[in-house]
Phi, psi and omega in degrees: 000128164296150155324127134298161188240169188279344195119172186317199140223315151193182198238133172291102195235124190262119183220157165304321186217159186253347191264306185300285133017281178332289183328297154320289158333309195268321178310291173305272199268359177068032191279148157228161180308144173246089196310327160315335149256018190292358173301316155289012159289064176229149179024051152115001169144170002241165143273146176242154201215123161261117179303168193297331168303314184105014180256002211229046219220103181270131180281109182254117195252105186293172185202135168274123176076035206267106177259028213023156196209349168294115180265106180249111154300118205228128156276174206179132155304195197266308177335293177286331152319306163302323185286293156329318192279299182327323198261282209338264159004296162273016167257034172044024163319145163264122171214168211241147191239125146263138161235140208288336169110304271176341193200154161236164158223144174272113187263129168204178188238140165299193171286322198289338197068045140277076173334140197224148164244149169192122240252117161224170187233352162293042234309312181307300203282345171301310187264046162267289203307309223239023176272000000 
């Protein structure tokens, strides 16, 4: 049997710039620098960002000439999922609502073309929340 693990630790996100991204990042999703590694923004990564809880930690690696390719999923309550849509929205996001039969999702892309989700599984009240 393996060892166990603690959960994700961070998620590896490939972007053109790191200033710009950051910016995005903190604007949208409300991730902040995490200064204790900013030692490792040098010749492409990565920088890291934390949501504001700190449950939360992506590695931003810049890449030249980078057209994205990365998905990243956030789980969410239902509540907050309906909430999610709503901020998503006045931040002139295009986001496309799946519903899953069992889940819904909101899908939309960074500056980078990343796909970013965000995942609930409070499948009734979401689709109450969205008549």
């Amino acid at each position: 049997m393996p060892p166990k693990l603690t959960g994700i630790d961070h998620v590896h996100i490939d972007v053109a710039e790191w200033e710009r991204a950051e910016n995005w990042y903190l604007d949208v999703l409300g991730f902040k620098r995490v200064e204790e590694f900013a030692v490792w923004a040098v010749e492409g990564g990565p920088l890291t960002l934390e949501s504001s809880e700190g449950s939360v930690h992506l590695a931003l690696f810049e890449r030249e000439g980078h057209k994205g390719s990365s998905a990243l999923a956030f789980g969410s309550t239902g509540q907050d999922f309906l909430t999610w849509k709503t901020y998503l929205e006045s931040k002139g996001l295009t986001l496309r609502i799946a519903d899953h039969s069992l889940a819904f999702s909101l899908y939309f892309y960074d500056l980078d073309n990343n796909m970013h989700e965000i995942t609930t599984y409070d499948h009734e009240l979401v689709r109450e929340g969205l008549r």
